[in-house]
N, C-alpha and C positions, 0 to 999 in steps of 0.2 A: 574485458570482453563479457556479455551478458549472454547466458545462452538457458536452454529449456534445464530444470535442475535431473539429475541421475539419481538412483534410490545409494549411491554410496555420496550424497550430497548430505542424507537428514542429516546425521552424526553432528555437521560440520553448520547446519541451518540452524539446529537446535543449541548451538552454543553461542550465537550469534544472538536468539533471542536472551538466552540467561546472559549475556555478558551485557545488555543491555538492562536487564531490567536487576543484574547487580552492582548499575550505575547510577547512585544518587542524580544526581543531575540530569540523566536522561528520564527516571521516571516519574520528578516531578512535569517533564512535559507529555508521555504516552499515556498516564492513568492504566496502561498496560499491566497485569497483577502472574506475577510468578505461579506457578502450574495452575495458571484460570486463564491467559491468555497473550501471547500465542504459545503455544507448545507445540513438541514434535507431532503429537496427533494431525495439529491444525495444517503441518508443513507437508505431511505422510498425505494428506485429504487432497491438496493442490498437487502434490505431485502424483499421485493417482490419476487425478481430472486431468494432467500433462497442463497446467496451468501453472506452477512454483518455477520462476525462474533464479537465477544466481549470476552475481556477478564474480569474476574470477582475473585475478591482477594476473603480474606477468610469471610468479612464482607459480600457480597452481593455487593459491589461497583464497578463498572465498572473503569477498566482503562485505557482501551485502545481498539481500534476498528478496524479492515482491512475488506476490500472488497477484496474475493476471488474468479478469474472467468476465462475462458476461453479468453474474448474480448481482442486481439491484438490493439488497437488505430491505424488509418491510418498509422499513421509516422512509425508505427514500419519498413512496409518495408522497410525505409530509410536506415534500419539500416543494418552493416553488417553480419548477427547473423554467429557464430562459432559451435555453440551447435545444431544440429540438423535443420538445416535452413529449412529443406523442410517438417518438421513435419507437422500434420492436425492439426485444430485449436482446438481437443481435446485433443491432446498431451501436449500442453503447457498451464502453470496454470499460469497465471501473475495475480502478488501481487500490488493492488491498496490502494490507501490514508491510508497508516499504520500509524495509530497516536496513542499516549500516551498521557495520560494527563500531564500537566506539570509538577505537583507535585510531578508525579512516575514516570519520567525522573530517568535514572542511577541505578535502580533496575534493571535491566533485562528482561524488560518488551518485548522490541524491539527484544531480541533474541527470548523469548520465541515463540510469535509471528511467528519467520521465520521458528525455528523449525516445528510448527506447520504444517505452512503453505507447508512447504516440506511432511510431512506425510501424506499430505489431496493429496499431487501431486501425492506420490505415491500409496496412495491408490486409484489415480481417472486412475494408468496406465499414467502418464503425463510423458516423454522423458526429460522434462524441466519445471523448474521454471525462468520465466522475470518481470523484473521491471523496472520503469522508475524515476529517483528523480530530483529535480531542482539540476541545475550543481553546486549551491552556497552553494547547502545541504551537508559539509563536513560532518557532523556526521551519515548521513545516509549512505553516500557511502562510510566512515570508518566501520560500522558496516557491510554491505553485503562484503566488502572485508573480513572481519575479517571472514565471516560466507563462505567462497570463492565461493562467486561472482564474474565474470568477467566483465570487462569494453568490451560491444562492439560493443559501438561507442555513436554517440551524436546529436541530431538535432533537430530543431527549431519546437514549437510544439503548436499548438493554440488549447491549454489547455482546453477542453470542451468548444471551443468557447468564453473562457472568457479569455483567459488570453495568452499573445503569450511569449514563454521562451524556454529555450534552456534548455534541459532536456537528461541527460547520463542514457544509459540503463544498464544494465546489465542480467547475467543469468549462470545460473548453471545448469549441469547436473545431474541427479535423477537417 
């Protein structure tokens, strides 16, 4: 179940990002860097806006987390959008730091998630769903292709000020 996250949620967001990023293997594909990016501030921020949601299995367990919100990032203009390029910045629902925990990696965790995240688009009336992943992130930009997301385009992105990468967007229409 995916629901809006509770303030007794960070505790359990914020280990989701270190168990991630104290996973060789997951951060050769995020480029995600240990207390530069995400931390609990970042998760404290979303859920303040009531934007951080959580998924939560049938124990009570959290496994995974996104931020869901309207905010474009500067670079986006860079980009050359296909999908409704002149829409207002409440038409479009862009999907931030969607993370699983490692452990419930290849359950279906990541789809369910984007499912979601489409239903909450079109329940908020959004033209489009964007996102942006580091360009090294094969299995993310496998799963939004898979989920048909379109590649389009790609550019250099000083990642919340902490981090400069080249990061490929994507987006689907709703």
């Amino acid at each position: 179940m995916i629901r809006l996250a509770k303030q007794t949620d960070i505790d359990d967001v914020e280990k989701i990002f270190n168990e991630i990023l104290d996973t060789p293997e997951m951060v050769r594909t995020t480029n995600w860097l240990k207390d530069g990016y995400p931390t609990r501030a970042d998760a404290q921020k979303a859920l303040d806006a009531e934007t951080l949601y959580v998924g939560e299995d049938e124990t009570g367990g959290l496994y995974g987390a996104v931020n869901l919100n309207h905010i474009q990032p500067p670079e986006y203009a860079k980009i050359p959008w296909k999908i409704e390029p002149e829409c207002s910045r409440d038409e479009v629902l862009v999907i931030h730091t969607l993370c699983i925990r490692p452990n419930c990696a290849g359950k279906g965790y990541g789809r369910e998630f984007v499912a979601f995240s489409e239903q909450l688009a079109q329940e908020k009336g959004c033209k489009v769903v964007r996102l942006d992943t580091y360009e090294g992130n094969r299995p993310a930009e496998s799963l939004y292709s898979s989920l048909g997301y379109t590649l389009a385009g790609k550019t250099l992105f000083h990642f919340h000020n902490v981090i400069w990468e080249t990061l490929i967007c994507m987006e689907k229409k709703m």
